[in-house]
ROTI-315876 format. One record per residue (C-alpha): residue in three letters; x, y, z. Coordinates in nm, 2 decimals, padded with zeros to 4 digits. Each point is the difference from the previous one (the first is absolute). Example, Ala and Ser with C-alpha at 12.3 -4.5 7.8 and 13.67 -1.06 7.14 Angstrom:
BEGIN
res/x/y/z
ala/01.23/-00.45/00.78
ser/00.14/00.34/-00.07
This chain:
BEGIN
res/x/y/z
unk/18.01/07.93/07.64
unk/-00.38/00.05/-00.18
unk/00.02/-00.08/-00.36
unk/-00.31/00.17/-00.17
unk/-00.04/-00.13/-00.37
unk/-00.31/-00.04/-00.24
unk/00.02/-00.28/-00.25
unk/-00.13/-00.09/-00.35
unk/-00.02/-00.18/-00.30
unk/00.14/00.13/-00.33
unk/-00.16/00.02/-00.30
unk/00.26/00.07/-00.31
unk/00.36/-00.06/-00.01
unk/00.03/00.41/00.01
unk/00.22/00.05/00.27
unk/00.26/-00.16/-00.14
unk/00.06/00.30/-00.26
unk/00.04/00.24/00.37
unk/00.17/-00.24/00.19
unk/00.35/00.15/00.14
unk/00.12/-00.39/00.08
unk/-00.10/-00.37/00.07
unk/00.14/-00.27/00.18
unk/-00.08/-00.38/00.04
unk/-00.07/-00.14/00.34
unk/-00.01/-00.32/00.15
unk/-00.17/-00.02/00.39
unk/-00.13/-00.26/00.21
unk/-00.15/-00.02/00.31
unk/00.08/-00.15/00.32
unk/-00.36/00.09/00.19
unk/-00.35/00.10/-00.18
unk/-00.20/00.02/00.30
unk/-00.17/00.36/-00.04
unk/00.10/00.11/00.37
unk/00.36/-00.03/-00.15
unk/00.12/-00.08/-00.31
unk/00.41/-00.07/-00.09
unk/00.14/00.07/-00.30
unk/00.32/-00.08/-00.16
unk/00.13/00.17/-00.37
unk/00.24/00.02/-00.19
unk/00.04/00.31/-00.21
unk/00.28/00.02/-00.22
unk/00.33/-00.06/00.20
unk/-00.21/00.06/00.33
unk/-00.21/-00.19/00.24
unk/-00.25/00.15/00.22
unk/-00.19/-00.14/00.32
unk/-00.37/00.19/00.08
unk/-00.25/-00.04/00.28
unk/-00.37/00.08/-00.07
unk/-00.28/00.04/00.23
unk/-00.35/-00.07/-00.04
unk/-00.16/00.30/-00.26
unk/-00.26/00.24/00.13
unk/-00.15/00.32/-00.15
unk/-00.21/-00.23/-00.28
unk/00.35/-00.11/-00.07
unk/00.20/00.30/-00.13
unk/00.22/-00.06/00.33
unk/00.22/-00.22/00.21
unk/00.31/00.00/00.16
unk/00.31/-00.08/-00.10
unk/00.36/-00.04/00.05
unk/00.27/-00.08/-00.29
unk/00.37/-00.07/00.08
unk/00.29/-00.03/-00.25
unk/00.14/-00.38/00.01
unk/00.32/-00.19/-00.19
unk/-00.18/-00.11/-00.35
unk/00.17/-00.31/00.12
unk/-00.22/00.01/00.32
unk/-00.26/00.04/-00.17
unk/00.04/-00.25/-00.27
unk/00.05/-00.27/00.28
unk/-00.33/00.12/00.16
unk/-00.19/-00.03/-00.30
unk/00.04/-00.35/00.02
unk/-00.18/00.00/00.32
unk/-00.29/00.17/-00.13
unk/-00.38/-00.12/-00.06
unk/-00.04/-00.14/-00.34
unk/00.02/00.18/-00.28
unk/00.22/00.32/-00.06
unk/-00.14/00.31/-00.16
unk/00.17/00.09/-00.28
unk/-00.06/00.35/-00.16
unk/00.13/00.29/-00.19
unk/-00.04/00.30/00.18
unk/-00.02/00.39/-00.23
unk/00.04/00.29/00.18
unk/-00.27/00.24/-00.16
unk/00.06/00.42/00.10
unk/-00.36/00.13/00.01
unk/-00.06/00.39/00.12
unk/00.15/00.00/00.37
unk/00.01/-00.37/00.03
unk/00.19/-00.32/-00.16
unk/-00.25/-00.32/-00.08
unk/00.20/-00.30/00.05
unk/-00.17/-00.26/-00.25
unk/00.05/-00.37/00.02
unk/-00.03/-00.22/-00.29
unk/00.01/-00.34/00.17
unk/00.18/-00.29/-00.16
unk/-00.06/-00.39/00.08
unk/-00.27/-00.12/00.10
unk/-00.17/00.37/00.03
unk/00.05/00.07/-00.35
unk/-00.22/00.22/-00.19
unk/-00.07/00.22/00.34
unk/00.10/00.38/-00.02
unk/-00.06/00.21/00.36
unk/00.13/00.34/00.07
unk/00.04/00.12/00.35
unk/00.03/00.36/00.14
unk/00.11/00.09/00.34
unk/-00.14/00.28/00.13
unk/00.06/00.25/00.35
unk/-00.36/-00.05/00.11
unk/-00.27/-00.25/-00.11
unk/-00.25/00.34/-00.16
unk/00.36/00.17/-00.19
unk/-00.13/00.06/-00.34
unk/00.21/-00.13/-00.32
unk/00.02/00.03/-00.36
unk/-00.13/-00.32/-00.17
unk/00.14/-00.10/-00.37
unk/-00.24/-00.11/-00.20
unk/00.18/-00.37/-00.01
unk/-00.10/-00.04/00.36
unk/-00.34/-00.20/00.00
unk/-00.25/-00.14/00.35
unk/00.12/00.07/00.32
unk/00.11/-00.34/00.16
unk/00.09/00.13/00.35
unk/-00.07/-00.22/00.30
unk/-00.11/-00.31/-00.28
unk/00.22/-00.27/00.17
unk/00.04/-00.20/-00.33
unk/00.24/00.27/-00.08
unk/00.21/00.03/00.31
unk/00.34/-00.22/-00.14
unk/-00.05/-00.22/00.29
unk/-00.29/-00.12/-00.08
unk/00.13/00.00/-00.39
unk/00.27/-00.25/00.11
unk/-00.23/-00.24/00.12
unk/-00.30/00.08/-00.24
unk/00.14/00.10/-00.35
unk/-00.19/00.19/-00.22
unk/00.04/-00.29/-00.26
unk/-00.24/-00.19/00.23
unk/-00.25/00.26/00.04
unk/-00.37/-00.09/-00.19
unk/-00.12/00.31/-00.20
């Protein structure tokens, strides 16, 4: 399966006034080579296993494949994962025909805010709330993987 998304930083803490739901996750992962990245998470009272391939299209796409695993599974496998664990709240953000999912990262990643939209093709147009600030798509620094290994605490201005 082709994931299509376009990603960005946020600006103001207004989608949390639209927001239908948030959730706090926990994920690791087990491989961060770009030809295939592993991810573990936890997500509530579920864990979840996902395959990435290497991005293409100025990196708005990838594939990917997600499975449902026992939280228990996937606790055990986080221990297995590179140092350190992304830790984030994630909103759910309704927006015209599409749903934002916006991540206010936790940790060592604190203080970053990034939104994500998928999309059915890579030139679908959206509706863009004016919280929603530069396009970051295909910026590595932002990819989680690289985020476990690189936090955005570390970053120089």
């Amino acid at each position: 399966m082709i994931e299509i998304e376009r990603k960005f930083l946020v600006r103001s803490v207004g989608y949390r006034e639209d927001a239908t739901s948030h959730i706090r996750i926990l994920q690791g992962f087990l491989s961060t080579d770009p030809d295939r990245t592993i991810r573990v998470r936890c997500i509530g009272d579920h864990g979840f296993l996902t395959i990435k391939g290497r991005t293409f299209d100025q990196g708005t796409s990838r594939p990917e494949w997600e499975y449902e695993i026992p939280l228990q599974e996937a606790e055990e496998l986080l221990s297995l994962c590179i140092p350190a664990p992304v830790e984030k709240v994630r909103y759910q953000v309704p927006c015209g025909s599409h749903t934002f999912e916006v991540d206010e990262f936790l940790g060592a990643n604190r203080g970053l805010v990034l939104a994500e939209v998928e999309l059915r093709s890579k030139q679908e147009e959206f509706m863009r709330p004016s919280w929603l600030g530069l396009e970051v798509t295909g910026d590595p620094r932002y990819y989680n993987s690289q985020l476990s290994q690189n936090p955005y605490s570390k970053w120089k201005e």
